[in-house]
C-alpha atoms as one frame of an Amber mdcrd trajectory, in Angstrom:
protein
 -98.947 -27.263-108.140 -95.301 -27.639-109.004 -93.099 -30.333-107.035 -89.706
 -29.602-106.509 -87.358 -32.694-106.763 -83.248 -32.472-105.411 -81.091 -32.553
-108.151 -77.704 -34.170-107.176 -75.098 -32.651-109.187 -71.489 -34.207-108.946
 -68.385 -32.957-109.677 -66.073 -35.325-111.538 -62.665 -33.147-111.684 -61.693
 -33.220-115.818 -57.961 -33.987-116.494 -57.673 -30.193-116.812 -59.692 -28.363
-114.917 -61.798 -30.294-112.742 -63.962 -29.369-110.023 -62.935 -27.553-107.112
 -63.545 -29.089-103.539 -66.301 -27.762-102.259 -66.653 -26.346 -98.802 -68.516
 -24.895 -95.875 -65.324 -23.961 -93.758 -61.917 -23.241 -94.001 -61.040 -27.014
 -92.232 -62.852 -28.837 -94.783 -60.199 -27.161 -97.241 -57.259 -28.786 -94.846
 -54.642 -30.617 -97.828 -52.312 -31.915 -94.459 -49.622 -29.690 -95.349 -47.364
 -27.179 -93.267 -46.580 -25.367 -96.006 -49.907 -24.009 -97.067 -52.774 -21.687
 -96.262 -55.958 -23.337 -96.334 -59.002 -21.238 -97.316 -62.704 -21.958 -97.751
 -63.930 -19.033-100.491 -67.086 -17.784-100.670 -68.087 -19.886-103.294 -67.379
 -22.719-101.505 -64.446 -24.103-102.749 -60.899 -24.504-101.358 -57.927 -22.954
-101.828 -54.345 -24.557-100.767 -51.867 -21.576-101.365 -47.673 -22.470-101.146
 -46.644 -20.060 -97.271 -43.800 -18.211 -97.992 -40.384 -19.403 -96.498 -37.500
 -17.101 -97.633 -35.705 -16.000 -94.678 -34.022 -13.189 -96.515 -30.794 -14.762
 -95.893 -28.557 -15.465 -98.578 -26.592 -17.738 -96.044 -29.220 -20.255 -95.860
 -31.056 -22.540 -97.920 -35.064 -22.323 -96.792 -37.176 -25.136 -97.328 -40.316
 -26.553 -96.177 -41.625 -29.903 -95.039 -45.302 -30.672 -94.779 -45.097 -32.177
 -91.983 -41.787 -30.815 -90.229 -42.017 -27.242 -91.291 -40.152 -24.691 -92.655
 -36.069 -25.058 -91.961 -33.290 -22.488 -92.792 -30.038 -24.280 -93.156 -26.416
 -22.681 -93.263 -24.601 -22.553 -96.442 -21.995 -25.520 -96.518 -18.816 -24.242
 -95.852 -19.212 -21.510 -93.233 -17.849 -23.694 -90.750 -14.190 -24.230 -91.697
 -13.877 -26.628 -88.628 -10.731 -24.279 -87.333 -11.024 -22.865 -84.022  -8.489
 -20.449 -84.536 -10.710 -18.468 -86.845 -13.844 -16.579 -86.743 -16.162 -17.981
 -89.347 -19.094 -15.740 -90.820 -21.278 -15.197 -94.176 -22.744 -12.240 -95.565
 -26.326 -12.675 -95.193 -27.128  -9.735 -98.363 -24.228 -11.687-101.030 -24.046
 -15.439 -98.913 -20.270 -14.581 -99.169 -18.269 -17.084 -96.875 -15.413 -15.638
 -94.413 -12.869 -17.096 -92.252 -10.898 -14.705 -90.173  -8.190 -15.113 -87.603
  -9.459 -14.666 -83.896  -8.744 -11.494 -82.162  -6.814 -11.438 -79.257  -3.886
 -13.616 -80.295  -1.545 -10.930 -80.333  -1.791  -9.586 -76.144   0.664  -6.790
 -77.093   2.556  -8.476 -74.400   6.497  -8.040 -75.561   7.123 -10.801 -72.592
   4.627 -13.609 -74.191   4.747 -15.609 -77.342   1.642 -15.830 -78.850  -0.472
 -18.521 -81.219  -3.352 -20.595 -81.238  -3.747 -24.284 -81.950  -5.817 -26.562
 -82.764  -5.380 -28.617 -79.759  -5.545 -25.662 -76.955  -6.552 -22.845 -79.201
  -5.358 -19.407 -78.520  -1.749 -19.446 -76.172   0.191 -16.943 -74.590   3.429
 -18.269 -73.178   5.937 -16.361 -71.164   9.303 -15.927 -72.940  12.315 -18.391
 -72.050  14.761 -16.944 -69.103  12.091 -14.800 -67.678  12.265 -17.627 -64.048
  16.035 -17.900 -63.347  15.146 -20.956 -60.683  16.667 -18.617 -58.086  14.057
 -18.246 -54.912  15.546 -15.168 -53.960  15.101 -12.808 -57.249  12.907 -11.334
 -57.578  11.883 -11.799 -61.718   9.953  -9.460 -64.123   9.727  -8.398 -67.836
   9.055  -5.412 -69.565   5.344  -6.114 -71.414   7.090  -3.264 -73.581  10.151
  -4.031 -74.825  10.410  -7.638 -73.314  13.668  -6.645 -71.584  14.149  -9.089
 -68.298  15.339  -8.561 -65.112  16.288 -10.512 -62.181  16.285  -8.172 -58.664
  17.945  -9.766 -55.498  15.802  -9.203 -52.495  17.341 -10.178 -49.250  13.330
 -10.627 -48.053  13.034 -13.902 -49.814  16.001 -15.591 -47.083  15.761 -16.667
 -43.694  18.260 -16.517 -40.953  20.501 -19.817 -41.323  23.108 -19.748 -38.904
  20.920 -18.510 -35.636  23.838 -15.677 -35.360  21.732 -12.185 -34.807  24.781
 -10.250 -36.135  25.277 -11.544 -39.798  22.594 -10.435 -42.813  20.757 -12.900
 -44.815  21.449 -11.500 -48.235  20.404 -12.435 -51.962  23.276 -12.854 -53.930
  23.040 -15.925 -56.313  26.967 -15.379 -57.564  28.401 -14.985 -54.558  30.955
 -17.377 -52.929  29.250 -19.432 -50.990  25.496 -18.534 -51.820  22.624 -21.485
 -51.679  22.510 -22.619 -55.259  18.764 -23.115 -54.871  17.771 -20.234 -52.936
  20.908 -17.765 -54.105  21.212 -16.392 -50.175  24.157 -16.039 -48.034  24.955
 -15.388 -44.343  26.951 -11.979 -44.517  28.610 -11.047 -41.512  27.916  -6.788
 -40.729  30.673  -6.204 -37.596  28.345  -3.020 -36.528  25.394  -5.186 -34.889
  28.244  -6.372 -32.616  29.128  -2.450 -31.406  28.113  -2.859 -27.122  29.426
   0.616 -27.217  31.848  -0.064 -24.528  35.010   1.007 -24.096  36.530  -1.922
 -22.144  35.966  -3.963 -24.828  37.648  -3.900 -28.136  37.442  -5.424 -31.938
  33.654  -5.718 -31.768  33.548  -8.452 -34.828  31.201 -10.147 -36.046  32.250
 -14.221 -36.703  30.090 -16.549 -35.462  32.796 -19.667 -37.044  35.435 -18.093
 -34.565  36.402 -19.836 -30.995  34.689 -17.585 -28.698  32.275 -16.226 -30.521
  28.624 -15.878 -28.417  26.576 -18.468 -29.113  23.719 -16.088 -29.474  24.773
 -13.180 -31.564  27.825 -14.598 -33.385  29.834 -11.842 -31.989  33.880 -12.019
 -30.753  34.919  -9.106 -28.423  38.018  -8.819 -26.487  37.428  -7.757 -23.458
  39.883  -5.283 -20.821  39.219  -5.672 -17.143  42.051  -3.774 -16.363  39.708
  -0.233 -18.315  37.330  -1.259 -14.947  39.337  -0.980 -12.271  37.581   1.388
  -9.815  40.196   1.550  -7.355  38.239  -0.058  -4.222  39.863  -3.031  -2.824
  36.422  -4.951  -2.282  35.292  -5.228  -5.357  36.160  -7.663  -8.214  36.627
  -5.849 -11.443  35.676  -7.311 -14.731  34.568  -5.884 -18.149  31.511  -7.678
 -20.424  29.926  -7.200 -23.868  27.075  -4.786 -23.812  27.815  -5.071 -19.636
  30.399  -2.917 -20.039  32.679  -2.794 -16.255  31.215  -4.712 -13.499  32.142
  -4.360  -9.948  31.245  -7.278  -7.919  31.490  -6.519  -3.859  33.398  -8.864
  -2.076  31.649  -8.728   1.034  34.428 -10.710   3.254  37.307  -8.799   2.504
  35.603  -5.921   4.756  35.091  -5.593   8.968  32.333  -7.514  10.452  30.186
  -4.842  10.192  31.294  -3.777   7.589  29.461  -4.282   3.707  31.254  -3.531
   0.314  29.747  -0.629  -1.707  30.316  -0.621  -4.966  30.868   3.748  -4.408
  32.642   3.926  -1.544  34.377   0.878  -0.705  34.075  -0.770   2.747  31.137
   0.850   5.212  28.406   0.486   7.651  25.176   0.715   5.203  23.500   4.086
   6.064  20.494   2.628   6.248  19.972  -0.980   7.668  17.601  -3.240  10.059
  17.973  -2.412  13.571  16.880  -3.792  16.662  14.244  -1.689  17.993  12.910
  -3.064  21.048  13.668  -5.186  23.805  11.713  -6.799  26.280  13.722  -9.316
  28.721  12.548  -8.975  32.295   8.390  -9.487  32.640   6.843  -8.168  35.898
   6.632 -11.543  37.563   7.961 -14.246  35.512   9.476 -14.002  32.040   6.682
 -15.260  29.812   6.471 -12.570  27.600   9.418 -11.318  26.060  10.496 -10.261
  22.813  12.461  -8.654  20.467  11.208  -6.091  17.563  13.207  -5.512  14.489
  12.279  -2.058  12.016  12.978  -1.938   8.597  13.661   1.644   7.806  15.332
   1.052   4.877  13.440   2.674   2.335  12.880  -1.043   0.749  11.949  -4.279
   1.367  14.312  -6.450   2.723  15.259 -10.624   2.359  15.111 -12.273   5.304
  16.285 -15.523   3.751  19.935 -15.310   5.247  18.867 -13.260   8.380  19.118
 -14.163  12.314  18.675 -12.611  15.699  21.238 -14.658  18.315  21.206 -13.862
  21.774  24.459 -14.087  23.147  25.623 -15.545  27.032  27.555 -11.987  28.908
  28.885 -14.279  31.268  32.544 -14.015  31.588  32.957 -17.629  31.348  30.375
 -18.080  28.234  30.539 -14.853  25.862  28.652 -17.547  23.026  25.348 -17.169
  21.403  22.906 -19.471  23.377  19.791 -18.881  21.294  19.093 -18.204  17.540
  16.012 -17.441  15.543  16.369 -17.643  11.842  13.823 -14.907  10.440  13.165
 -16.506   7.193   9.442 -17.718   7.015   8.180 -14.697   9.086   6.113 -13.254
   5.787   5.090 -15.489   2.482   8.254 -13.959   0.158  10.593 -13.982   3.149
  10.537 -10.245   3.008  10.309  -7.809   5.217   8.488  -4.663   3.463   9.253
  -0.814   4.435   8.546   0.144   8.010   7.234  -2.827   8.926   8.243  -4.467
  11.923   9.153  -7.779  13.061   8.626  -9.546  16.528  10.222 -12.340  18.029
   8.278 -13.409  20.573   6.716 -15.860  22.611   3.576 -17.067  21.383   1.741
 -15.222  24.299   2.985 -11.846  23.378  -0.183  -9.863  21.649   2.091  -8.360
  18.718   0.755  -4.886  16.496  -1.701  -6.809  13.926   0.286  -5.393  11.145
   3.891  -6.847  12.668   5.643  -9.779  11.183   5.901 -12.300  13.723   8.707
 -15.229  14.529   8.566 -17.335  17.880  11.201 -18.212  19.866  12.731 -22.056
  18.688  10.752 -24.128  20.538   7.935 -22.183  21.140   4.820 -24.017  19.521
   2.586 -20.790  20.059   1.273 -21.612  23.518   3.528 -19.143  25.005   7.272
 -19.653  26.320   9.574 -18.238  29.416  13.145 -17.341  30.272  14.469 -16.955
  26.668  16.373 -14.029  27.091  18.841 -13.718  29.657  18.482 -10.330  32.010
  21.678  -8.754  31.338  24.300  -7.865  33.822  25.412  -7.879  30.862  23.884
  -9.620  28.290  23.608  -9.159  24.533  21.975  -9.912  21.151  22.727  -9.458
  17.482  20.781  -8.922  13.953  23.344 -11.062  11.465  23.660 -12.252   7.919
  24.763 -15.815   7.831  25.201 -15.680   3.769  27.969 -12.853   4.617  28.796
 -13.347   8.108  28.146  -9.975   9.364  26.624  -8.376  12.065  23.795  -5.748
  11.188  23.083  -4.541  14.492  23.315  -5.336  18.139  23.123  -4.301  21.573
  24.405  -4.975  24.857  22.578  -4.150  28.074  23.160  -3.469  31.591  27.205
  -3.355  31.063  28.300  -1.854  34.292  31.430  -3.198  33.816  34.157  -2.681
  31.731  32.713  -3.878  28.467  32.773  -7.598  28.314  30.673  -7.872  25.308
  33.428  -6.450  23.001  34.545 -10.156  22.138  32.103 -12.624  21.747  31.918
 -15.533  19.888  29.012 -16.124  17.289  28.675 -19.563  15.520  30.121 -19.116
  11.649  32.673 -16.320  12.631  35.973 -17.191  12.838  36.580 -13.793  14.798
  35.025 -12.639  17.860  32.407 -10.285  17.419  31.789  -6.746  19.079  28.717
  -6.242  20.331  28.835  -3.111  22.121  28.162   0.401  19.921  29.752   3.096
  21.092  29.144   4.007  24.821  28.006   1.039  26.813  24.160   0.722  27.853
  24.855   0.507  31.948  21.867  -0.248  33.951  22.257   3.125  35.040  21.011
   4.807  31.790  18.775   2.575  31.198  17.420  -1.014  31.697  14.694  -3.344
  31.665  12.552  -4.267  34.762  11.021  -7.177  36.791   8.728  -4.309  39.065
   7.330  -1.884  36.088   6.298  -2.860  32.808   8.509  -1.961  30.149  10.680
  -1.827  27.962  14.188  -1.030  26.034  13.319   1.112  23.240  15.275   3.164
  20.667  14.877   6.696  20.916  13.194   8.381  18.979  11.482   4.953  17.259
  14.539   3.422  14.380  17.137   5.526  14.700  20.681   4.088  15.235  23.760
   6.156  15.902  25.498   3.560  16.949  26.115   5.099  20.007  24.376   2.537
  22.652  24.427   4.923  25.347  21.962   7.325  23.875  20.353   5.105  21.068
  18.137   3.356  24.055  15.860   4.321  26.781  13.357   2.236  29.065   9.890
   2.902  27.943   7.071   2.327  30.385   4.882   1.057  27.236   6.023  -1.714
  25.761   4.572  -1.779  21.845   5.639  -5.060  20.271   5.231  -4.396  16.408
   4.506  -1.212  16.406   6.316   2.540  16.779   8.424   2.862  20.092   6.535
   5.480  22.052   7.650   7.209  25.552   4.067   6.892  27.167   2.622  10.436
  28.813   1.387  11.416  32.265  -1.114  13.789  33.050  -2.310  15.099  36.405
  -5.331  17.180  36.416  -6.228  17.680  40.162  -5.176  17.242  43.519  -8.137
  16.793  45.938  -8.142  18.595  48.316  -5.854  21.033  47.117  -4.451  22.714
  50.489  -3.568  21.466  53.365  -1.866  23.173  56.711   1.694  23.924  56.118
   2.390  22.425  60.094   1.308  19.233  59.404   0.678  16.461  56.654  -2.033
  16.006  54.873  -3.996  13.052  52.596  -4.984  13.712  49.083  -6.097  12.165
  46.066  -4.388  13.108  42.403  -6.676  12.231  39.376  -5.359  12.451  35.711
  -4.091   9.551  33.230  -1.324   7.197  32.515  -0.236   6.382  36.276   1.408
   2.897  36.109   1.589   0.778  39.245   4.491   0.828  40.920   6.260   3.815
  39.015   4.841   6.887  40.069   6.785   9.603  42.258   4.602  12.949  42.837
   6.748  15.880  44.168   4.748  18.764  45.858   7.412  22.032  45.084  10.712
  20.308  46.273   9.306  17.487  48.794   8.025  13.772  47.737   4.537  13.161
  48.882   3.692   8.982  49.899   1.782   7.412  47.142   0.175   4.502  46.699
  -1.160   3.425  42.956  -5.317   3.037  43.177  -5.396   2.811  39.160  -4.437
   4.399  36.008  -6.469   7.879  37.049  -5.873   7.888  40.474  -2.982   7.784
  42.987  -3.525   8.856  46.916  -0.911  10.453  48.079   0.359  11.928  51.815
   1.636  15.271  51.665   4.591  15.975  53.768   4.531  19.300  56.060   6.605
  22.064  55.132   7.645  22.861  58.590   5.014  25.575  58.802   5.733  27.934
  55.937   2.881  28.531  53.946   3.715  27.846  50.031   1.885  27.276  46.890
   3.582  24.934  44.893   3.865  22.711  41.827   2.541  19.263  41.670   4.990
  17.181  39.713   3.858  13.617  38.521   7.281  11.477  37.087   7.414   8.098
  35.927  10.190   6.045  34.383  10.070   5.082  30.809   7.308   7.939  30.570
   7.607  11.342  28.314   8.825  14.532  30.489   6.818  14.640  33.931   3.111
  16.134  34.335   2.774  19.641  36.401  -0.362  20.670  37.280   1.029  24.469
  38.203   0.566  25.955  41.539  -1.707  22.752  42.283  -0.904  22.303  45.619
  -0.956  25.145  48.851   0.602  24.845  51.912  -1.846  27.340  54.371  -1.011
  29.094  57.601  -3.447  30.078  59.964  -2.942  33.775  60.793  -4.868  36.841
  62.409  -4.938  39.234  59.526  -8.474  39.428  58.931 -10.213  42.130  61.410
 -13.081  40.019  62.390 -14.825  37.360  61.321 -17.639  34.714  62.459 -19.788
  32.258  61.783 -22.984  34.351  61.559 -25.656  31.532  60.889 -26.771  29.090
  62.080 -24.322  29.444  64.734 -25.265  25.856  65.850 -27.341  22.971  64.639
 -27.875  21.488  68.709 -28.768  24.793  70.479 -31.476  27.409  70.017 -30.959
  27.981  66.497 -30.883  23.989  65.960 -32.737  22.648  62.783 -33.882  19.097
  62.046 -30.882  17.703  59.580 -30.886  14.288  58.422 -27.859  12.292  56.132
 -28.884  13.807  52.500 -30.150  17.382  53.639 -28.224  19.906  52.697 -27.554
  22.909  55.523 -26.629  26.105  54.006 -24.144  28.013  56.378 -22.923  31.867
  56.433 -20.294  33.596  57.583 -19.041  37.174  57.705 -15.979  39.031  57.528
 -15.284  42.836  57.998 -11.496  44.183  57.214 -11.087  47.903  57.218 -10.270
  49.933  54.039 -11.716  46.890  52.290 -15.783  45.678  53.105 -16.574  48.970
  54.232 -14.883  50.537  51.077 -18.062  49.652  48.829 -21.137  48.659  48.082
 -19.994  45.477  46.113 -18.450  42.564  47.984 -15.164  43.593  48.391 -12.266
  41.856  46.266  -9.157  39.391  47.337 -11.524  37.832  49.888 -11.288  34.093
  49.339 -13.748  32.401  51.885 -14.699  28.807  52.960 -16.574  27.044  55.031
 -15.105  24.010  56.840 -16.387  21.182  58.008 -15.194  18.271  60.362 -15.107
  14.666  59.846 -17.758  12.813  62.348 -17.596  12.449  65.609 -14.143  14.071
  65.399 -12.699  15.144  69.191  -9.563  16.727  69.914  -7.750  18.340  67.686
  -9.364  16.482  65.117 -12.386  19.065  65.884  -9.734  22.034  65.419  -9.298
  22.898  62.144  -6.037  24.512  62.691  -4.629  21.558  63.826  -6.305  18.736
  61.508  -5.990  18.294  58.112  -8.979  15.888  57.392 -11.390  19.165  57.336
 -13.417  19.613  54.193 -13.601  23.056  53.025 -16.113  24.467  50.888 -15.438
  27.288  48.751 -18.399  30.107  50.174 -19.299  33.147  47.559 -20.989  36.307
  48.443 -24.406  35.522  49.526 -26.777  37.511  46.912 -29.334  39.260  48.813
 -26.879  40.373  51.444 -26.243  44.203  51.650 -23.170  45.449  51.090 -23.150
  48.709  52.217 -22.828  47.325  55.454 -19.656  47.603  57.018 -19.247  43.735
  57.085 -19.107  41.204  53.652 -21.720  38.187  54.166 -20.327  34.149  52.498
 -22.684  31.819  52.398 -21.867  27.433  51.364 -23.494  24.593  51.589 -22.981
  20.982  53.012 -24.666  18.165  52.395 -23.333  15.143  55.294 -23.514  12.392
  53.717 -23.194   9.844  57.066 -24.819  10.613  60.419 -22.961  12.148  63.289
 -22.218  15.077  64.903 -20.015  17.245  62.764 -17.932  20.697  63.742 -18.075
  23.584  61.058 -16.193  27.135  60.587 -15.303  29.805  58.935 -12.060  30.651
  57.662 -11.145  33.952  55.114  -7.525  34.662  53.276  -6.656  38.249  52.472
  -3.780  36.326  50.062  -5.586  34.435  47.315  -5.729  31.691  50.261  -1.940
  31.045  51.202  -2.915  32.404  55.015  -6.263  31.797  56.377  -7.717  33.219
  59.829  -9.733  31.399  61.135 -13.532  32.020  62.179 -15.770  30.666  65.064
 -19.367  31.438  65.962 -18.997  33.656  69.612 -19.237  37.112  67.470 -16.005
  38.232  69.368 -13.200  39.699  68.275 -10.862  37.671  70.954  -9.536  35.683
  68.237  -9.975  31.692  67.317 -11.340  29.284  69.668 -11.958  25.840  68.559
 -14.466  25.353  71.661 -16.838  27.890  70.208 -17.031  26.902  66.764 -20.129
  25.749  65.640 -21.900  21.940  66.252 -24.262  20.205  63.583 -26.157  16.797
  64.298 -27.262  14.747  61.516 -29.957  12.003  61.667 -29.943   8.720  60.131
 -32.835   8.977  57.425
């Protein structure tokens, strides 16, 4: 048995060799340095081998700490401390350089160029380039360092506040700003009006006279604008050139200056259009209507309408009513119209409206005298002139020729042309109306046929001459031997102004309303006629005809035969119940050789009727050839009659509307119904006989 026993072996390091470190890993070889690589071999033992530190750079000196590292410091001396140059060392040979920095020299001919050590590189602009002139413009050449100085008139503002003189750069000039180098310089052509009254168009704002604006002295010729009109003031004026100012009082009272023609009437002006001074009844509602026709609007600032007094011991204005206020600009557009009025009068809703002075809008009366004569007149108070007037009902010797109108120190005509006598035309207390111009605006200044009563007054609106129309007369024939009542329908009758005319004679009317008038129809002395019915009203456009609308009939014997075939009575053996509302259906029959026995057919230019009484009528109210108050019924060929007979059967029928006892009979007309015989029911041929004409009794219901 062997025992083993550890043998310690030491290492005591010699002086010269000694004995290496032994170790197990590569930290128990750490010396604490940086700057080497610490191994553990494989025989356990350190080594501690120098890293290497040359940075290949000759420019540096390399060097290692064990505790800081490796460092590579510049060369001393690369840094020549001048920042003007561009220090650098050649890393192969370490050799130190120190070259000027590029980009002193710009190439700029205008700079100097240099670098210090205070500011380092400097380009400065040569001396002179900046003249200290505000108006140059100033620039070098970077090429050949040649400098200029350009005047540019942009750089100076207007000075004087003249628009004809230049701002200008000219630093040498008399008279130019020493700091800015401008001047004022007059140029005479932005003083040229181009007018050839005026003369030596300069341009010196310094000068007495010169405009205040532009600067500019003209002399002016008035006597190069004369125009040869005595009413107009002559004068010539820059840029104006002539100027002819009317002079409005050196013409006639109506009279305006026109800067064409001289002294005139204007061609176009207001006119008075309408006058309404005498109301049906009592004068509440009158008025006068002004047109503007003018083509433009027209000021009413200066405008007036005065009435004037006719009387022979007034001829003076005794009412005025300024127009200004009547719209919100005090004008008075294009066809429009103004009314002055009372406030009752119901003006157009598209009229300008004034009321009489005093006249709070409740209505007024009696404003406007009713003529005999009187007068009125449209003026301008600015120029004292009289735009229009009228005078009415002078059936006199004109008296209105010489009036007197507050402002004009002459007396004023009011009367245009012919006088306006009552007898042409005038205004009315008994028919509605009025005085209108005719047609609506137009002014000839001829009184006489300027004006016309109208019987439709239209207060702010178009004048218009109102129509009548007659459509029927009811009935439409009477007997020629006596008179006769009808009624006339149609439109537009006015109370109190119709006149209906039956051929040549005037029938009786009374006015029942607007579409009917009843009228008595005279006799015409027993000639049968067939007439016109003429309606004619004053104030009214032409008359209405309703053509051949009234007959005057004779009874004759021209027919053959006729009868009342049936019922022949309504009381006797062919009576029949009738009570008010039935209606009876009646026939009669006619024969007339050559004519009902001609044909088949009924014959033609038969006109037949049945007539029937009034009730209870007696005497020769029962005799149709007597009375007038008959109603006849037009009777046609009864249907299912037979022709070929020699005879022609009518049949119509009547509905009474009352009871009674009521007479009927026939009557035929061989002349479209001018001349009627006469039928009754005896079946003779012995002629009429009102005692055998048939009797009808009708029962209350």
């Amino acid at each position: 048995m062997h025992t083993w026993f550890p043998i310690l072996v030491l290492c005591v390091p010699l002086l010269a060799t000694g004995c290496k470190k032994e170790c197990k890993t590569d930290v128990d070889c750490d010396d604490g340095s940086v700057c080497t690589t610490d191994v553990c071999g494989a025989d356990h033992t350190c080594t501690n081998d120098a890293i290497s530190i040359d940075d290949s750079d000759a420019c540096t000196t390399d060097a290692c700490d064990p505790t800081a590292g490796i460092t590579h410091t510049p060369l001393a001396g690369i840094d020549d401390s001048d920042i003007c140059t561009d220090d650098a060392c050649d890393t192969g040979t370490g050799a130190i350089t120190h070259t000027p920095l590029a980009g002193i020299d710009d190439s700029d001919a205008c700079t100097n160029d240099g670098c210090t050590q205070d500011t380092g590189v400097y380009h400065d602009l040569l001396p002179g380039i900046d003249d200290s002139v505000a108006c140059t413009d100033d620039t070098c050449d970077t090429g050949s360092g040649d400098i200029a100085h350009t005047q540019n008139n942009d750089h100076c503002a207007a000075a004087d506040g003249a628009s004809c003189t230049v701002p200008t750069c000219d630093p040498s000039a008399n008279g130019a700003d020493s700091a800015t180098g401008c001047l004022e310089v007059a140029d005479d052509s932005l003083c040229n009006d181009s007018q050839t009254c005026t003369t030596s168009d300069t341009c010196d704002p310094t000068a007495n006279g010169a405009d205040g604006t532009t600067g500019c002295v003209y002399v002016t010729d008035d006597g190069a604008c004369d125009d040869g009109l005595a009413c107009t003031t002559d004068a010539c004026a820059p840029f104006r050139g002539c100027s002819h100012t009317p002079d409005h009082s050196l013409c006639g009272q109506r009279e305006y200056c026109d800067t064409t023609t001289g002294c005139g009437v204007p061609s176009t002006h207001l006119v008075i259009n309408e006058i309404d001074y005498d109301n049906v009844g009592s004068d509440d509602n009158e008025f006068v209507e002004i047109y503007n026709g003018t083509g433009a609007a027209v000021d009413l600032t200066n405008l007036a309408l005065v009435l004037v007094n006719g009387s022979s011991s007034a001829l003076s204005e005794y009412l005025r009513a300024d127009l200004v206020g009547a719209s919100s600009d005090d004008m008075l557009p294009d066809d429009s119209y103004l009314v002055v009025a009372s406030g009752t009068v119901v003006a157009d809703a598209n009229a300008y409206t004034v009321l009489w002075p005093g006249d709070d809008g409740t209505g007024s009366s009696n404003k406007i005298q009713n003529g005999h004569p009187d007068g009125l007149a449209l003026i301008d108070t600015a120029n004292l002139k009289v735009i229009d007037s009228l005078s009415y009902e002078e059936d006199t010797d004109p008296s209105m020729i010489a009036v007197s109108i507050e402002g004009f120190s002459d007396p004023v005509d009011l009367v245009e042309g012919d006088p306006l006598t009552t007898s042409l035309a005038a205004d009315s207390n008994s028919i509605q109306g009025s005085l209108i111009r005719s047609p609506n605006g137009t002014d000839t200044d001829n009184a006489a046929s300027d004006w016309i009563f109208s019987g439709q007054p239209t207060p702010g609106a178009a004048n218009v001459l109102p129509q009548v129309t007659v459509t029927a007369v009811t009935p439409d024939n009477g007997l020629a031997t006596t008179s006769s009542d009808v009624v006339l329908t149609g439109t537009g009758f006015a109370e109190g102004n119709v006149v209906v005319s039956f051929g040549v004679l005037t029938g009786t009317c009374t006015w029942v309303s607007s579409t009917e008038v009843d009228c008595t129809v005279p006799d015409n002395q027993g000639t049968p006629a067939r007439v016109d019915v003429t309606v004619t009203q004053s104030g009214y456009d032409g008359a209405a005809v309703l053509a051949n609308g009234w007959t005057w009939t004779g009874a004759t014997t021209d027919v053959d035969y006729c009868t009342v075939q049936f019922p022949k009575d309504f009381t006797g053996d062919d009576a029949q119940p009738l009570t008010v509302g039935d209606t009876a259906t009646v026939y009669g029959q006619i024969y007339e050789s050559g004519l009902t026995d001609a044909t088949s057919d009924p014959a033609s230019g038969i006109v037949g009727d049945l007539g029937v009484s009034a009730a209870d009528a007696t005497g020769d109210a029962a005799d149709p050839t007597l009375d007038t108050t008959w109603t006849w019924i037009i009777a046609s060929p009864n249907a299912v009659y037979d022709f070929s007979q020699s005879n022609d059967e009518y049949q119509a029928d009547t509905t009474p509307e009352a009871a009674g006892t009521y007479r009927y009979a026939y009557r035929f007309s061989l002349d479209d119904g001018l001349n009627f015989t006469y039928c009754d029911a005896d079946d003779t041929n012995g002629g009429f006989d009102p005692a055998s004409i048939g009797t009808m009794t009708v029962n209350a219901p």
